[in-house]
C-alpha positions in Angstrom: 17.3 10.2 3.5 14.1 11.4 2.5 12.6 12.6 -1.3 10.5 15.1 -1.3 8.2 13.4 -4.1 7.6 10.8 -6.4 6.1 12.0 -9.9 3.8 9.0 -11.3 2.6 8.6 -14.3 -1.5 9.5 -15.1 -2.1 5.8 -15.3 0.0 4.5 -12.3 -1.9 7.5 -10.3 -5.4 6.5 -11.4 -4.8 3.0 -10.3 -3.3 3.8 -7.3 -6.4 5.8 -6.4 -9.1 3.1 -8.2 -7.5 1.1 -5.4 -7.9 2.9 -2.6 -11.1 4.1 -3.3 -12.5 0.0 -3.4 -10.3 -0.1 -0.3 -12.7 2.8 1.3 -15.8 1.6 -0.3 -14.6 -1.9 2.0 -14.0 0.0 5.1 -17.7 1.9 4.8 -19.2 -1.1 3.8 -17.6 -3.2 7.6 -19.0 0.3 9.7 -22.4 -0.5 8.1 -22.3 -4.5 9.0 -21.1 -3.2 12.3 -24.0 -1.0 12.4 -26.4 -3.6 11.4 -25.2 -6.1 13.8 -24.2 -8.4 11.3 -22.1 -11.8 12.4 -19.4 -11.5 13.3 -17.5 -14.0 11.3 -19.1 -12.1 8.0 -17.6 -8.9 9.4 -14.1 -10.7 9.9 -14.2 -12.2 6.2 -14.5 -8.9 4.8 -12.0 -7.4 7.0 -9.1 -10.1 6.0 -10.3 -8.9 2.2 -9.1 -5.4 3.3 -5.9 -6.8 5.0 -5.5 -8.5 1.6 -6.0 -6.1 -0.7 -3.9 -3.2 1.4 -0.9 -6.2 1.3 -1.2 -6.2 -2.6 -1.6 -2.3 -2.8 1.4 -2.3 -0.6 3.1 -4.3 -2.5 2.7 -2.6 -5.7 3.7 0.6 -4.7 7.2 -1.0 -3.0 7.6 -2.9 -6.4 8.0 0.8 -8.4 9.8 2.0 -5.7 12.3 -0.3 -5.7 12.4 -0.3 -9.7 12.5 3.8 -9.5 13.5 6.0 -6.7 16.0 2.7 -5.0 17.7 1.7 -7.8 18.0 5.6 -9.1 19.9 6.2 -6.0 21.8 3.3 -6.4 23.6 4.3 -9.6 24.0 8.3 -8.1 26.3 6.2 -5.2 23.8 6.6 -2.2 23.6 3.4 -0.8 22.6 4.5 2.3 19.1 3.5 0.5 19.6 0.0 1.1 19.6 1.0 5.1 16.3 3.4 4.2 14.7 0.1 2.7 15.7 -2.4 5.5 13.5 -0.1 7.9 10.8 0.1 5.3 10.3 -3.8 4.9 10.2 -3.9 9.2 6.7 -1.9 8.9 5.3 -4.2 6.7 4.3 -8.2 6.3 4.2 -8.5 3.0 
């Protein structure tokens, strides 16, 4: 079962897109180390602060979804979500 949208709030939005703008600012900022030839273990540093900060981005978005559209769903009886959020947590190692 799939919604068509979420609505967010301004706030939550902005944040959400604060984040993965640093997140792409990161990602530029390994191409031009790669570029540069930079060491390898300096290039792996800033890719396990991507891999962290993606897991926490992650996480914050499952954390309203579960508070919001899940539990919403819940109380209208379609429990089938609970099946919808098992798959969800496979995809991710959080």
């Amino acid at each position: 079962m799939k919604r068509e949208k979420t609505i967010r709030e301004a706030d939550e939005k902005q944040k959400i897109i604060n984040h993965l703008s640093r997140l792409e600012g990161q990602i530029k900022g390994v191409k031009k180390m790669v570029n540069e030839d930079k060491y390898c273990n300096d290039i792996l540093v800033q890719l396990a602060a991507i891999d962290k900060s993606i897991k926490s981005l992650s996480r914050t978005v499952l954390n309203r979804h579960m508070q919001t559209c899940v539990l919403e769903q819940i109380k209208e009886g379609k429990d089938e979500v609970i099946n919808e959020v098992i798959e969800l947590l496979k995809r991710f190692d959080l």
